[in-house]
C-alpha positions in Angstrom: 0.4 -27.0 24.0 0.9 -28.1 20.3 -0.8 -31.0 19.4 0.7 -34.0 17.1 -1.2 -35.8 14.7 -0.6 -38.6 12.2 -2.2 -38.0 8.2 -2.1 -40.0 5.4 0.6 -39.1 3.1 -0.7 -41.7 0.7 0.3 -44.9 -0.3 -0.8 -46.7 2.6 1.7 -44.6 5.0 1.4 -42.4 7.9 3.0 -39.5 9.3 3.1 -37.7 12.7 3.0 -33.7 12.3 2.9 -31.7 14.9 0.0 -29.0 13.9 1.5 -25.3 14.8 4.8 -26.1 12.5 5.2 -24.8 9.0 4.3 -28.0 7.8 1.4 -29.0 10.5 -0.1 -25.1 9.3 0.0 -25.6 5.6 -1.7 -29.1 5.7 -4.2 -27.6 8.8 -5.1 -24.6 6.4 -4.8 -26.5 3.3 -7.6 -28.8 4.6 -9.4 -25.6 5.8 -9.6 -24.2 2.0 -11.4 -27.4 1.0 -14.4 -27.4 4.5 -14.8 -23.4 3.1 -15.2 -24.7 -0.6 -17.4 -27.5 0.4 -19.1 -24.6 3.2 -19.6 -22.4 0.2 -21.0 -25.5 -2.4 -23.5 -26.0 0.2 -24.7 -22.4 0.2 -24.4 -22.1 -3.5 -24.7 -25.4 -5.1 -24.3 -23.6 -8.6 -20.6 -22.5 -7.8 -17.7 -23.8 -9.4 -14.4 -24.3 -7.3 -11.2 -23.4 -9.6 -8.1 -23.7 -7.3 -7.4 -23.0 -3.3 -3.8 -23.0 -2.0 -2.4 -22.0 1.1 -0.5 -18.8 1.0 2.5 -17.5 3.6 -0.4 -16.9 6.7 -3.7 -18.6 5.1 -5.6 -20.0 2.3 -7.6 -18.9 -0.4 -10.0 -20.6 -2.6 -11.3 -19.4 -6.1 -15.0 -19.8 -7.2 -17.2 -19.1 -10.2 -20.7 -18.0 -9.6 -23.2 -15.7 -10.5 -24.1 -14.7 -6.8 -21.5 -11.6 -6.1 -19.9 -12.3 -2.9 -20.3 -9.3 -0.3 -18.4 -9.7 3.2 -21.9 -10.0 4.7 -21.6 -13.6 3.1 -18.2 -14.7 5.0 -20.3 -15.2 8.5 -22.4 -17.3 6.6 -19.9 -19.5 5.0 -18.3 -19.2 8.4 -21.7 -20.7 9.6 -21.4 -24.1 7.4 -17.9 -24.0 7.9 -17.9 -24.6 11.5 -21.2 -26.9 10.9 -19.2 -29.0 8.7 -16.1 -29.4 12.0 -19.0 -30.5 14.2 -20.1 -33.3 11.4 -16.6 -34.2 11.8 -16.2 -35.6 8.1 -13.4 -38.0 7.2 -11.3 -37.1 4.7 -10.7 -39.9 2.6 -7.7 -39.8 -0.2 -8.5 -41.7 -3.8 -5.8 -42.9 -6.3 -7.5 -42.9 -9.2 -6.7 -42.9 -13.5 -6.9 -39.6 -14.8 -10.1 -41.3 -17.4 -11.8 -41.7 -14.0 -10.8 -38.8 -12.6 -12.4 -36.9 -15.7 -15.5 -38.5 -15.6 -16.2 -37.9 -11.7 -15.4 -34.4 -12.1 -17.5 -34.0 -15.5 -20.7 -35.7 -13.7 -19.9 -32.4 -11.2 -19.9 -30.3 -13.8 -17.0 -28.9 -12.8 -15.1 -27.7 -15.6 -12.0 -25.8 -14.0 -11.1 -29.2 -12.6 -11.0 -30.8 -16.1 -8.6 -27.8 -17.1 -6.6 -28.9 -14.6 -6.7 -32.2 -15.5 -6.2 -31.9 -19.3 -2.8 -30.8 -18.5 -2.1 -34.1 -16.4 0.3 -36.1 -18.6 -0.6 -39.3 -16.7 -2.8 -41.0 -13.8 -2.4 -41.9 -11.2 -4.2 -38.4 -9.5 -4.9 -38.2 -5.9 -8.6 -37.2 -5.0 -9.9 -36.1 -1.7 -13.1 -36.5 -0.7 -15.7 -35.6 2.7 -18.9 -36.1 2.6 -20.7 -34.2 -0.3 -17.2 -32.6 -1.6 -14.8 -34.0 -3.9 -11.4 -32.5 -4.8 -8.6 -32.9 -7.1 -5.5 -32.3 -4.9 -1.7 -33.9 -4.2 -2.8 -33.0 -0.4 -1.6 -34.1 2.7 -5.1 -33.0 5.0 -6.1 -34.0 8.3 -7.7 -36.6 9.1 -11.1 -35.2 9.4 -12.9 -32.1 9.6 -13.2 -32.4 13.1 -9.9 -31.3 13.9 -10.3 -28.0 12.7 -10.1 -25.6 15.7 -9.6 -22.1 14.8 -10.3 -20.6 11.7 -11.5 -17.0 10.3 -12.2 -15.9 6.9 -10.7 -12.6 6.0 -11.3 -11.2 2.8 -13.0 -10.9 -1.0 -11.0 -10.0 -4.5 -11.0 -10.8 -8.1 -8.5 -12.9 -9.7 -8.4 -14.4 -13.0 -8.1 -17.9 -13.7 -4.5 -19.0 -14.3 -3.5 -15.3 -13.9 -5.0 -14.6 -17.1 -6.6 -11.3 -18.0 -8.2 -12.9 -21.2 -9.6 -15.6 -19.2 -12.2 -15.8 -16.8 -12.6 -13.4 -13.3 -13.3 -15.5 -10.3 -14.0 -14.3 -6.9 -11.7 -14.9 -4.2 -12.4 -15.6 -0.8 -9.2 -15.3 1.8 -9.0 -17.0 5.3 -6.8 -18.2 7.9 -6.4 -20.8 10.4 -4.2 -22.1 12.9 -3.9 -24.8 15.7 -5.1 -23.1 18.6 -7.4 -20.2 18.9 -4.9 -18.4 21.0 -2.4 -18.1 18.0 -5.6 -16.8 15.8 -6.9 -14.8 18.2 -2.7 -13.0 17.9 -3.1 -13.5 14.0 -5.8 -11.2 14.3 -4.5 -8.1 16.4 -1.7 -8.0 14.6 -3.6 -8.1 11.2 -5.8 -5.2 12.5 -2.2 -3.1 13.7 -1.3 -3.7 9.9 -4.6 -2.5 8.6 -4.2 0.6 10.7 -0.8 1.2 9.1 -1.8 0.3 5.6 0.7 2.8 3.8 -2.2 2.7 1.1 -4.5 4.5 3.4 -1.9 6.1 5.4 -0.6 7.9 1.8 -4.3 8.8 1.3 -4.6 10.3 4.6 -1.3 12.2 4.6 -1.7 13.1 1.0 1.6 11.2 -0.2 1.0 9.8 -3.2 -2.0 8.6 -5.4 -2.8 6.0 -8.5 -4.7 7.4 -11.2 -6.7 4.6 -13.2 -7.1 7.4 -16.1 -3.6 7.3 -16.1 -2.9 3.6 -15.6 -2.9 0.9 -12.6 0.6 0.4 -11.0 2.0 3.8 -11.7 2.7 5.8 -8.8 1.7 10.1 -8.5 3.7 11.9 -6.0 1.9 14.8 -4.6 3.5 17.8 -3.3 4.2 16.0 0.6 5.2 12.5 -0.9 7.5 14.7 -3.4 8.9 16.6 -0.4 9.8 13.0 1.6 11.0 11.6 -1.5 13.7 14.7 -1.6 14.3 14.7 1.7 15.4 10.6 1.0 16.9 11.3 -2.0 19.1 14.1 -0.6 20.6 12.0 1.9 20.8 9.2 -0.5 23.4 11.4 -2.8 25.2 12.8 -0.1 26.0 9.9 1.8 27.0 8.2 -1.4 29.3 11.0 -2.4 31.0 10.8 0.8 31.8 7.1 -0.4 33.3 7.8 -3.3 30.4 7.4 -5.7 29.6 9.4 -8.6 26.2 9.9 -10.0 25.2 9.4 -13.5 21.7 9.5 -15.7 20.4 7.4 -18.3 17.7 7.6 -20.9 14.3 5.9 -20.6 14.8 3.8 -24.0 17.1 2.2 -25.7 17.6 -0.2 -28.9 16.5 -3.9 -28.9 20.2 -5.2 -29.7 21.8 -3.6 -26.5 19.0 -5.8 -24.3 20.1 -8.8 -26.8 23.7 -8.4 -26.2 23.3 -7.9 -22.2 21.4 -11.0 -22.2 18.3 -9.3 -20.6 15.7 -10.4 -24.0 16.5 -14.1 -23.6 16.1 -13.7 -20.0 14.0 -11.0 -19.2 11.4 -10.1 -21.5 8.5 -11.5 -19.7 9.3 -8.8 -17.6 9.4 -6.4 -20.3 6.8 -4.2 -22.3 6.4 -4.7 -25.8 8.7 -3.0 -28.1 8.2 0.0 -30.0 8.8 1.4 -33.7 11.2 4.5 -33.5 12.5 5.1 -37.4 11.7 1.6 -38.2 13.9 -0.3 -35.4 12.6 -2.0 -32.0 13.4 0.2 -29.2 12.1 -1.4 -25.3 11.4 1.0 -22.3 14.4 0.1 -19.8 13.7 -2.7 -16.8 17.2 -2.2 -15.7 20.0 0.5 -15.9 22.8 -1.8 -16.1 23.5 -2.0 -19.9 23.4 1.7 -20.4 26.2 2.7 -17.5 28.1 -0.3 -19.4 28.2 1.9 -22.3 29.5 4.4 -20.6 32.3 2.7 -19.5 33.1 2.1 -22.3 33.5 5.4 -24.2 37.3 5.2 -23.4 40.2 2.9 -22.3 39.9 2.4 -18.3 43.3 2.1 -16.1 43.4 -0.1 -13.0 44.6 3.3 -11.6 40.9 4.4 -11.9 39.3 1.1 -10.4 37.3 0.6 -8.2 34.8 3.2 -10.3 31.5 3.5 -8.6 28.1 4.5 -10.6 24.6 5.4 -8.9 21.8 6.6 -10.4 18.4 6.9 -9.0 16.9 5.7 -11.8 13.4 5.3 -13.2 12.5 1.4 -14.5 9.2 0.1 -15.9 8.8 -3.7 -15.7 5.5 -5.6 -16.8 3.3 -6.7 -13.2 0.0 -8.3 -14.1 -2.6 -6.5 -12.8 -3.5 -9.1 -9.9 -0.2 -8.5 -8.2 -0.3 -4.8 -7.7 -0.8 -3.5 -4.8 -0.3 0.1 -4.0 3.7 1.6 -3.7 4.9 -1.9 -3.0 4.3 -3.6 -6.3 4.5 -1.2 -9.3 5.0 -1.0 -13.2 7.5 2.2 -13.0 9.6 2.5 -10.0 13.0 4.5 -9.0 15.9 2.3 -7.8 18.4 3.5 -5.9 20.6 1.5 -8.0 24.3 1.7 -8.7 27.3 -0.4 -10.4 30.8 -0.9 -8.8 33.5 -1.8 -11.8 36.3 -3.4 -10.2 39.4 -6.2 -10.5 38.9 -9.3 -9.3 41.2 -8.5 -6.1 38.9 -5.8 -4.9 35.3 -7.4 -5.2 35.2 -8.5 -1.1 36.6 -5.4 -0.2 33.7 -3.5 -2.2 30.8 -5.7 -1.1 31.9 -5.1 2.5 31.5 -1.6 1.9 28.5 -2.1 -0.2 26.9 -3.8 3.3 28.1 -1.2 5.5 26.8 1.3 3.4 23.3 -0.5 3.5 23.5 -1.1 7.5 24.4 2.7 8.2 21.5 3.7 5.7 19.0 1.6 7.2 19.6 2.3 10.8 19.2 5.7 9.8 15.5 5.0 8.6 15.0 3.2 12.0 15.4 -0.3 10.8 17.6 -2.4 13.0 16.3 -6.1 12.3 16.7 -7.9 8.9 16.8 -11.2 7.5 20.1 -12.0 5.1 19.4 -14.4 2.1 22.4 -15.7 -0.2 20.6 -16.8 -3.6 22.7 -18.9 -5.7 22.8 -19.4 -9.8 19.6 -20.3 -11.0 18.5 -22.7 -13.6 18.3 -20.0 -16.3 21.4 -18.1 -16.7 24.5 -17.3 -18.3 28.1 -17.8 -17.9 30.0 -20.4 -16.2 30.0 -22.3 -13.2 33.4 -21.1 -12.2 32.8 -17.9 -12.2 29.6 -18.4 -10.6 31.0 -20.4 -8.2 34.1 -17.3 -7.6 31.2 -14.9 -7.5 29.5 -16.6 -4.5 32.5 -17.1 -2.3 33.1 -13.4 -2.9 29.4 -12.7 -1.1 30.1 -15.6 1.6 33.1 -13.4 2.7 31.7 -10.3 3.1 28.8 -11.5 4.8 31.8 -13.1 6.9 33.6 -10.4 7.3 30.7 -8.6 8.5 29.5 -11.2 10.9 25.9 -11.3 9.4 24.5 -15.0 9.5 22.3 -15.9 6.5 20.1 -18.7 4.9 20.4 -19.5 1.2 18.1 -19.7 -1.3 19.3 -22.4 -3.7 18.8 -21.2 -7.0 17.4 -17.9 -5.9 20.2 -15.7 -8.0 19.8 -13.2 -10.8 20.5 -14.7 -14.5 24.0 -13.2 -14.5 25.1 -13.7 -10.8 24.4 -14.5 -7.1 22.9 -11.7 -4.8 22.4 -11.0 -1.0 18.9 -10.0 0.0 18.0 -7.9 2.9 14.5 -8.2 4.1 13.2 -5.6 6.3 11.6 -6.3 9.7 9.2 -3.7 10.5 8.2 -2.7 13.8 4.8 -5.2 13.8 7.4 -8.1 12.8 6.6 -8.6 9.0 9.0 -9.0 6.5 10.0 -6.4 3.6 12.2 -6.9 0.5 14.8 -4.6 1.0 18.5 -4.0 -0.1 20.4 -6.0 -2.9 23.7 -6.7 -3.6 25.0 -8.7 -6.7 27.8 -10.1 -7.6 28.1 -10.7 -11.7 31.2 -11.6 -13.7 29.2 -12.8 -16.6 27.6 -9.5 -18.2 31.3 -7.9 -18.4 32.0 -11.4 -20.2 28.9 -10.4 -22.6 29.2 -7.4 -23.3 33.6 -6.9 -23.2 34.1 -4.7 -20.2 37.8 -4.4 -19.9 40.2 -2.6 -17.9 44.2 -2.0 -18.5 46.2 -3.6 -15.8 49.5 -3.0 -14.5 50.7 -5.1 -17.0 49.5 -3.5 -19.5 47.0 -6.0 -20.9 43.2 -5.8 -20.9 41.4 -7.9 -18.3 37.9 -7.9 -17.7 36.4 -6.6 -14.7 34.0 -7.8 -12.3 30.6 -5.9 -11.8 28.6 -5.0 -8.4 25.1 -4.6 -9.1 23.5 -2.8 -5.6 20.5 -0.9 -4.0 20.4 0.2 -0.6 17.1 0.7 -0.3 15.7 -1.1 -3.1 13.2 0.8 -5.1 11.7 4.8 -3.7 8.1 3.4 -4.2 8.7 0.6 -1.6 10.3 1.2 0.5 8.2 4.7 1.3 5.6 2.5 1.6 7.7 -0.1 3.8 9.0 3.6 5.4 5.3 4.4 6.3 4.0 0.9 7.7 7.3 1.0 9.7 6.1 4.2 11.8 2.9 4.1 11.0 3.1 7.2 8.9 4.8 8.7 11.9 7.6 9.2 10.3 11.1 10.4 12.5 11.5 14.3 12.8 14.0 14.8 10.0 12.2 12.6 7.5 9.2 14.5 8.2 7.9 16.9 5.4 6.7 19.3 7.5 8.3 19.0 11.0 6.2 21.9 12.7 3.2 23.7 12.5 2.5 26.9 13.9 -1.2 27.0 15.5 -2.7 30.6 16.2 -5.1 30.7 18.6 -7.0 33.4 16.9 -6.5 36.1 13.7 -5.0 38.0 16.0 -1.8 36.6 16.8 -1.1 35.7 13.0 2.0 38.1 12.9 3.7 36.5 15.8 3.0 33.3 14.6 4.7 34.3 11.2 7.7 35.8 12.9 8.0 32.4 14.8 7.4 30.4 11.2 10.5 32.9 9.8 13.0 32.4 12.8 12.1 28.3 12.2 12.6 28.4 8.1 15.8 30.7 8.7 17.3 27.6 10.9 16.4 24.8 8.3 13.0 23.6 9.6 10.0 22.8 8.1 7.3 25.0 8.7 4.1 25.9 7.7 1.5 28.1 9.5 -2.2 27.3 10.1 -3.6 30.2 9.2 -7.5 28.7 9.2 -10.1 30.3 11.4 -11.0 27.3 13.8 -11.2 26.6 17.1 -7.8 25.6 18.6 -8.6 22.2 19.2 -9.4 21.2 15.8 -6.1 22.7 14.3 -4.3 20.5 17.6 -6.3 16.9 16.6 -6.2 17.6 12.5 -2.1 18.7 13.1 -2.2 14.9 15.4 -3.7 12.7 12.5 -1.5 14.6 10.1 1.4 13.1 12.5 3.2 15.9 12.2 6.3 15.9 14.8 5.6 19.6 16.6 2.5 21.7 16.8 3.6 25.4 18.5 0.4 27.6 19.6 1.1 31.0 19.7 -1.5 33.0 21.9 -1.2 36.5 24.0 1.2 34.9 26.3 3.6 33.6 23.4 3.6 36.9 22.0 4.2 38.8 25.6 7.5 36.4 25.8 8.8 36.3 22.2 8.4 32.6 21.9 5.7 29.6 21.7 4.1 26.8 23.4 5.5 23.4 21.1 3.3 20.2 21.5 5.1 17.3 20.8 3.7 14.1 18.5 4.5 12.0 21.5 4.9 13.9 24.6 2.2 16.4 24.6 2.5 19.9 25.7 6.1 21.4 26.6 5.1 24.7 28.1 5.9 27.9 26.8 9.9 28.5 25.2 11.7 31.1 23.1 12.1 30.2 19.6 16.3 29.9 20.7 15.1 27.0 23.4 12.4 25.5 20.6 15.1 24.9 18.3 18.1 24.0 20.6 15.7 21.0 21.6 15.2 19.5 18.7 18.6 19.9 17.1 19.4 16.8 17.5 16.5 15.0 15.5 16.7 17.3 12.5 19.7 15.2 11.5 19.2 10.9 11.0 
C-alpha cells in the first residue's frame, strides 16, 4: 500500500507526496544519500563528503578519504545506516547567508562544500541538518530518518570531482532505496538477472570483443566471433537497405577544420570533438559525424528533382570525445560504427520518407527480437541554427509520420540536435530496461548552411531538405544491447556458430567431418570439436558457449548416416539424417 507523507518544501510550506512516485522516490533516496554520508562520517570522521544525487534507480554519494573503501565496508555503513533510522533524526532545513554558510562549513573542514559554495552568486542557501550531519542541499527530504524503510547499498567506483580528470579522485559509493521492502526486494532480482547478462562479461565469456588499455579506454577490439556477428548484422543491414532503394557510400576518417566550420558542427560540437591535428600546416579533426562529407558528395554535380528522393548509407566509423568516467564497455565508446545514412529530398517528400524511414526501423528491429520501445519527439534546443519556421515545418513533418504510423510518443522539449528535431527509439529489453536505440532527424538548416540545391521542374534551384537516420544506432551498442537482450543467447541466425559437431571419441572424427561438410555446403555455421574429452564436457562447454545446436556423432550416428542434434533450449532430439537436421531448422537460419 503506498504511503503519503507531507515534507517541508521550505518557506514555511508543506506538501503531501506519496513515497513510491517519481517524486516521493527521488526525495526518499535523496534523503537516503545524506543517512549513508552521515553513516559513513561516523565510521570515518576524517572523510570529506563532495556531492550525492539521486540517479534514474538510486543515489550515490562521493567521499574523500584516505581509508580505501572495499565492499566488505558497505555492511558496515549499512550497520550505521540502519542505526541512524532507529535514532529517528529530524531533519531540520536552514535558510541561511552564503557568509554563514561558509563559515559552518569551514569550522567542518569541509572544503568540497566551500567549492560549491564559491560558485553561489548569492544567499540565501538551504542547509539540512540531523543530528551530527550537516549538508548544503536545495532538498526536499523526509521528515526524519525514521522513515527510511528499505534501503541497500550496491556498489564502489572512482570518479573525479566535477568530472575532472585534473582534479581530485573520490570514491563512490552507490545505493538504492525505495518505499517498501517488497519493491527492493524486486529491485534486487532484477539487478542480479542484469548482472548475469552483463554484455561486458557475457563478450568476455563468448569471446566477442575486448578493450585494450595499451591501446586506449573506450575503443572497442572485435575478435574473430564478435567480427563474425558483426558481419552477419552488417550483411543484413546492406541488403535490406538495397532492397529500399538505398545506395551505400564511404567516407574518409579526416577532414579539414573549415568543412566542420561551415556545417556548423565547431560552434556546436567540438566539446565532443578531439583536438585538431597539423597535416601540411592546416587543422584537420577526426570526424564525429558523416554528414558533411556525403554533403560534398552531393554536390560534385547539378541534382534533378528527377533523381530525388536520393538515399545515402554508410556504416561508418565516428570518434567522439567521452570522459573517461562515462565509459562503460560497448555501450559508451570513443570510436563507434553508425549505421547511419542521409535521405536528400523536396519538401513534398519528407513525410513520405520518414514513414519509410520508421518502417524500415520497426521491420529491422523485430527482426533482432525487439518488439517494445519507447518513442520520444525532441524539439529545437537552446543552441542551434536556423529558424524557427523551418524548425517549426521540420517537426510537424516527424508528428505525421509518427501519425501516420500510429506510434504514440512523449516529447522532450528541447531535446533536438543543433540543426533539427529527431525521433528517438529506446529499446525495451527482455528484463524491461531501456536502450537508446534508432534515430531519425529531420534538418532543413545544414542544406541552408552549406547550399544543397536541387533543379526543380521549373527549372530553378531550391534547396532540399535532409533526413539524418540510424536504424540501429551505433554496431558497438547495440551488440551490447543485442547480447543483454538474450542474454548472449543470441537467435539461430544471428548466431556465429549455429552448430557444433561433438564426437564422442577419435574415432568417429570422419563422420563427424562428413556431417560438418553436408552442414557448411547448406549455409550453416559449423565447426567441429575435435578435443579429446569426455562427452559431457564438450555438451556443458558447447551450453555456456550458448551455441544454438550441439550434434553428437557416435557408432549409431555413423551406422545411420546422420546425428543426434541437442538443442539450446529443448535438449536432446534423437537421432536424424543430416536431410531431417537441416529441414528443421530452416526456418530459423533466416530473421
Amino acid at each position: 500500500m503506498s504511503k503519503k507523507i507531507q515534507i517541508d518544501i521550505g518557506g514555511g510550506k508543506q506538501k503531501e507526496i506519496e513515497l513510491s512516485s517519481e517524486e516521493g522516490l527521488e526525495i526518499l533516496r535523496h534523503t537516503t544519500a545524506h543517512v549513508m554520508a552521515q553513516a559513513v562520517k561516523r565510521l570515518f570522521p576524517d572523510a570529506k563528503y563532495a556531492i550525492g544525487p539521486t540517479i534514474s534507480d538510486g543515489f550515490y554519494y562521493d567521499f574523500d578519504l584516505e581509508h580505501k573503501f572495499v565492499p566488505e565496508d558497505l555492511p558496515k555503513i549499512e550497520a550505521v545506516m540502519n542505526k541512524i533510522v532507529k535514532e529517528n533524526i529530524p531533519l531540520e532545513r536552514r535558510e541561511v547567508s552564503l557568509d554563514e554558510a561558509k563559515g559552518e562549513f569551514k569550522k567542518l573542514g569541509e572544503s568540497y562544500k566551500l567549492e560549491l559554495l564559491e560558485e553561489i552568486a548569492e544567499g540565501p542557501v538551504s542547509l539540512y541538518g540531523q543530528g551530527d550531519f550537516l549538508d548544503l542541499c536545495r532538498g526536499p527530504h523526509l521528515p526524519s530518518t525514521g522513515r527510511l524503510n528499505a534501503f541497500k547499498l550496491l556498489s564502489l567506483a572512482g570518479a573525479y570531482w566535477r568530472g575532472d580528470e585534473k582534479k581530485q579522485m573520490l570514491q563512490r559509493i552507490y545505493g538504492t532505496a525505495f518505499a517498501e521492502k517488497k519493491e527492493l526486494a524486486e529491485h534486487l532480482e532484477m539487478r542480479e538477472e542484469a548482472e548475469k547478462r552483463d554484455h561486458r562479461r557475457l563478450g568476455k565469456a563468448l569471446e566477442y570483443f575486448s578493450i585494450f588499455e595499451q591501446a586506449g579506454p573506450g575503443l572497442i577490439h572485435w575478435l574473430p566471433k564478435g567480427g563474425r556477428l558483426r558481419d552477419i548484422i552488417e550483411s543484413f543491414w546492406r541488403r535490406e537497405h538495397y532492397k529500399r532503394g538505398y545506395e551505400l557510400v564511404y567516407t574518409p576518417h579526416i577532414a579539414k577544420a573549415e568543412m566542420w566550420r561551415k556545417s556548423g558542427h565547431l560552434e556546436n560540437f567540438k566539446d565532443d570533438m578531439y583536438a585538431p591535428m597539423d597535416v601540411d600546416g592546416q587543422e584537420y579533426y577526426i570526424k564525429p559525424m558523416n554528414c558533411p562529407a556525403h554533403i560534398l558528395m552531393y554536390k560534385t554535380r547539378k541534382r534533378s528533382y528527377r533523381e530525388l528522393p536520393m538515399r545515402w548509407g554508410e556504416l561508418g566509423t565516428v570518434y567522439r570525445y567521452e570522459r573517461s568516467g562515462v565509459l562503460h564497455g560497448m555501450l559508451r565508446v570513443r570510436g563507434f560504427t553508425q549505421d547511419d545514412a542521409h535521405i536528400f529530398c523536396t519538401p513534398e517528400q519528407i513525410v513520405d520518407e520518414l514513414v519509410g524511414t520508421i518502417e524500415l526501423m520497426q521491420y529491422m528491429m523485430k527482426a533482432f527480437g525487439f518488439d517494445k520501445y519507447v518513442v520520444t519527439l525532441s524539439t529545437r534546443p537552446e543552441t542551434s541554427i536556423g529558424n524557427v519556421a523551418d524548425w517549426e515545418t521540420a517537426t510537424q513533418a516527424l508528428k505525421k509520420a509518427l501519425k501516420s504510423k500510429n506510434m504514440e510518443y512523449q516529447v522532450d522539449e528541447g531535446g533536438g540536435a543543433f540543426y533539427g528535431p529527431k525521433i528517438d527509439i529506446q529499446l525495451i529489453d527482455a528484463i524491461g530496461r531501456g536502450w537508446q536505440g534508432p534515430t531519425i532527424q529531420c534538418d532543413f538548416n545544414i542544406p541552408e548552411r552549406l547550399d544543397v540545391n536541387y533543379v526543380d521542374k521549373d527549372g530553378k534551384e531550391k534547396r532540399v531538405v535532409m533526413v539524418h537516420r540510424t536504424v540501429l544506432g551505433s554496431m558497438e551498442r547495440f551488440v551490447g544491447c543485442l547480447l543483454e537482450h538474450h542474454a548472449g543467447a543470441l537467435p539461430t541466425w544471428l548466431s556465429p556458430l549455429q552448430v557444433i559437431i561433438l564426437p564422442v571419441s577419435e574415432k568417429f572424427m570422419g563422420h563427424a567431418d562428413k556431417v560438418s561438410a553436408l552442414l557448411k555446403e547448406a549455409g550453416v555455421r559449423v565447426e567441429v570439436d575435435w578435443r579429446n574429452e569426455k562427452l559431457g564436457y564438450k555438451i556443458r562447454d558447447a551450453q555456456l558457449k550458448k551455441i544454438p545446436y550441439m550434434g553428437v556423432v557416435g557408432a549409431k550416428e555413423q551406422e545411420g548416416d546422420g546425428l543426434a542434434p541437442r538443442s539450446r533450449e529443448k535438449g536432446d532430439l534423437g537421432f536424424m539424417t543430416v536431410e531431417a537436421f537441416l529441414e528443421m531448422i530452416k526456418p530459423e537460419l533466416e530473421p
